[in-house]
C-alpha positions in Angstrom: 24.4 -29.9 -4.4 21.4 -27.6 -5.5 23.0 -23.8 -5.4 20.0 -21.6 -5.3 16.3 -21.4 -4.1 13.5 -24.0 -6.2 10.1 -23.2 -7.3 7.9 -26.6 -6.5 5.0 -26.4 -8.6 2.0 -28.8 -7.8 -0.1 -28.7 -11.2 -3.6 -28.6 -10.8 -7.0 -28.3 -13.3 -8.5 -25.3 -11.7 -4.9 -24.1 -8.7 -1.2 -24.2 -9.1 -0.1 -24.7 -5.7 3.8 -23.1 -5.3 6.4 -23.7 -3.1 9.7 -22.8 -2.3 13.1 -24.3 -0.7 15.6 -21.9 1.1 19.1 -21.3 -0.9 21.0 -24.0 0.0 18.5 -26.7 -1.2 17.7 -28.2 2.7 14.3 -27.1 3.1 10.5 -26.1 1.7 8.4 -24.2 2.7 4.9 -23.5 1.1 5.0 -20.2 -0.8 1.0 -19.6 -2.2 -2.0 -20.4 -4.6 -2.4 -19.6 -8.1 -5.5 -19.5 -9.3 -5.5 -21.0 -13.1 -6.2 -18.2 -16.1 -4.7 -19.1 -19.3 -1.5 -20.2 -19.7 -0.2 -17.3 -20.8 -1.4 -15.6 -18.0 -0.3 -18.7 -15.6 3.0 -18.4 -16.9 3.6 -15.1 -16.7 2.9 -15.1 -13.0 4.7 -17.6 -12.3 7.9 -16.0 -14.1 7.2 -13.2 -11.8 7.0 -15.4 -9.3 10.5 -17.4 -9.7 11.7 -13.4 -10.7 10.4 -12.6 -7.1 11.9 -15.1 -5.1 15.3 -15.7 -7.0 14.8 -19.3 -7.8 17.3 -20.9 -10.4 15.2 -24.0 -11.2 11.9 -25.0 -11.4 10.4 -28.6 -9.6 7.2 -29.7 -11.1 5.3 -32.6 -9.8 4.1 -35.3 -12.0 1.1 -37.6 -11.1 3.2 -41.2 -11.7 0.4 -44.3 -12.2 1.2 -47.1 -14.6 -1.8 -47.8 -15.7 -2.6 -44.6 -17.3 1.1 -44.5 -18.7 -0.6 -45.1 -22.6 -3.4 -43.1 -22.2 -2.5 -39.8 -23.7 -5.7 -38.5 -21.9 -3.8 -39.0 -18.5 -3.2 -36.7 -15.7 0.5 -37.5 -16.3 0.3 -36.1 -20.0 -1.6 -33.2 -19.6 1.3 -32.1 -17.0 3.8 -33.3 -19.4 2.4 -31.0 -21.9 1.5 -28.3 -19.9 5.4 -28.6 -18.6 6.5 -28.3 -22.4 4.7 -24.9 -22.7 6.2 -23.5 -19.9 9.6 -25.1 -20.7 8.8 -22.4 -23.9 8.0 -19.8 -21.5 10.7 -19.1 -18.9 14.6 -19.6 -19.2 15.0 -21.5 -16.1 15.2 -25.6 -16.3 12.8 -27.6 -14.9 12.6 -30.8 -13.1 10.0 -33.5 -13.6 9.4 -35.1 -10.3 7.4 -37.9 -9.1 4.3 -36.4 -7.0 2.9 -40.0 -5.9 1.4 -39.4 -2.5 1.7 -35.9 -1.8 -1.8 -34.9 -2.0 -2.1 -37.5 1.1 1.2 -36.2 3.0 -0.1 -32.6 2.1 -3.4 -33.7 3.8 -1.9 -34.7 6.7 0.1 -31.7 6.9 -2.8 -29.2 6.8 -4.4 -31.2 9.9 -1.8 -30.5 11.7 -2.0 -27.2 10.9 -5.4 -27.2 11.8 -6.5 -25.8 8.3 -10.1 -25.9 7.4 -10.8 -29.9 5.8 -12.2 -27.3 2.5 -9.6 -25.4 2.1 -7.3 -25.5 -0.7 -3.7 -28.0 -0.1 -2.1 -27.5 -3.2 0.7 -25.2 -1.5 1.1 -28.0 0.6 1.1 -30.9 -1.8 4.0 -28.3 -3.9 5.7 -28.3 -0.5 5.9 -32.0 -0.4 6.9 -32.6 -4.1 9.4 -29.6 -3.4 10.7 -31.7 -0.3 10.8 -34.9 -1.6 13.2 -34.1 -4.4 15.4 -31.8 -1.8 15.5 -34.6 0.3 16.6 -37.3 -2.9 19.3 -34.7 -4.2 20.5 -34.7 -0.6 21.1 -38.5 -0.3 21.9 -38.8 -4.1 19.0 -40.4 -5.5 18.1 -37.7 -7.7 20.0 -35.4 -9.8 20.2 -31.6 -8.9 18.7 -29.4 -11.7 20.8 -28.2 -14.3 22.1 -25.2 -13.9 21.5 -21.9 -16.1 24.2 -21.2 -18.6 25.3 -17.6 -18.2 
């Protein structure tokens, strides 16, 4: 079981989008928008962030397509590395997780919310990643994060 709240990070070029489950691991909910800086600066907010809303692990979706799996110019890779650097930057563990989809199920969810078809879905798209692995912990097909030695 997942004891503590989970940052869901959707990784974008130009937004982070940032979600958060409640503390006993059941649900998401989208939390905000960060609009990318540098890194430094992106992960300094995002500390403050996790900081803010007492999260003990951090959920970061990554793009999964097999064809670009060599190509170290892929959208997978970049967020691989990008993840690395953060990994440097903050003390809690992080979870790769498979993101295939959610831009689609976090389009869907913003018409039903009747936001605006330009308006930003990356809180959305975190929400779903965040869901998704909430939802595989639950019925064992993931592994919960590991959890921060004291």
């Amino acid at each position: 079981m997942i004891a503590g709240k989970l940052l869901g990070i959707d990784h974008g070029l130009r937004r982070i989008g940032l979600a958060v489950s409640d503390a006993t691991g059941l649900v998401a909910r989208e939390l905000t928008i960060v609009e990318r800086r540098s890194k430094r600066e992106d992960f300094e907010t995002l500390n403050q962030i996790a900081a803010r809303e007492g999260v003990v692990a951090i959920v970061v979706g990554l793009p999964t397509n097999d064809d670009t799996a060599t190509d170290p110019y892929s959208q997978a890779n970049k967020v691989r590395r990008w993840t690395e650097r953060l990994a440097a930057a903050t003390d809690l563990p992080i979870v790769l997780w498979d993101e295939q989809m959610s831009s689609v199920d976090a389009a869907a969810l913003a018409r039903s919310r009747k936001r605006k078809p330009d308006d930003p879905i990356d809180d959305l798209a975190a929400r779903v990643i965040l869901q998704s692995y909430l939802d595989a912990v639950h019925d064992g097909l993931a592994t919960p994060p590991p959890r921060e030695e004291a």
